[in-house]
N, C-alpha and C positions, 0 to 999 in steps of 0.2 A: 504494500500500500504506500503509494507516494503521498504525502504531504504538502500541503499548497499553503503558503499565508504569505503575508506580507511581506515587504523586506527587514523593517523596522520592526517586525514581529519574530524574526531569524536573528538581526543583528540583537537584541535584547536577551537572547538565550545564550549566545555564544558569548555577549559579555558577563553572562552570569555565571557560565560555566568556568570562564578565565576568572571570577571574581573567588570563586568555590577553591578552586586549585591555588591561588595567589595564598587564600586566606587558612584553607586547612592542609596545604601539602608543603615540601620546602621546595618548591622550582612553579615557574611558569609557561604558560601554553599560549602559543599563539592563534587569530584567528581561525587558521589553516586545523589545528589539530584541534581546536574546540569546536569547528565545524564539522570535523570527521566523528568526534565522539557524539553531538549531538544527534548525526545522523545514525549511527551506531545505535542508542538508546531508543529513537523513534521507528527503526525498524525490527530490533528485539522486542522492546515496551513495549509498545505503541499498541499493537494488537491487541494486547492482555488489556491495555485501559479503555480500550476500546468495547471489549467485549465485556466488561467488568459492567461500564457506562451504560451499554445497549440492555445488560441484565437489570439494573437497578432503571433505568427508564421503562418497561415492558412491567415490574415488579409494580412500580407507581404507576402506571397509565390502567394496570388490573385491578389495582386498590380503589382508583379513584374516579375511573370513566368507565360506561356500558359497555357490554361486552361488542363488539362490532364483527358483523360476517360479511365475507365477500360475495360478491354476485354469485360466486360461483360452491357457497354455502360451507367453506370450510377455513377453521381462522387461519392466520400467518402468525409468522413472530419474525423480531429483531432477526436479520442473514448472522454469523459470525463468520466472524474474520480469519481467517487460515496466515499466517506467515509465510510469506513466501521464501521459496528455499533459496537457500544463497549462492 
């Protein structure tokens, strides 16, 4: 699953990530490799928070709205997400 957002939305994670390692490790990272770790975590993680998010939205949306059937008279649920192999 590729990730789309903003640039300013990428550049604010990379410097979190170089503020993380600055702050709890002894050396520093530049954008290049905080960009590589972040994509790292979004394509291991990502999935899992993903499906985690899709559970607890389907969990609330049972709790709190009628049941709803499709035309074709059988319910659906949230797809999950499969990682793609590397």
């Amino acid at each position: 699953m590729e990730f789309q957002w903003k640039k300013e939305v990428e550049q604010a994670l990379v410097t979190s990530i170089r503020r993380y390692v600055s702050e709890n490790r002894e050396n520093e990272v530049g954008d290049l490799q905080a960009t590589l770790f972040l994509q790292y975590c979004l394509e291991e993680i990502g999935p899992c928070l993903y499906n985690l998010a899709a559970v607890e939205v389907q969990k609330h949306w049972q709790e709190t709205c009628p049941p709803l059937t499709p035309r074709g008279g059988t319910s659906s649920s949230i797809p999950v997400v499969e990682r793609s192999p590397s």
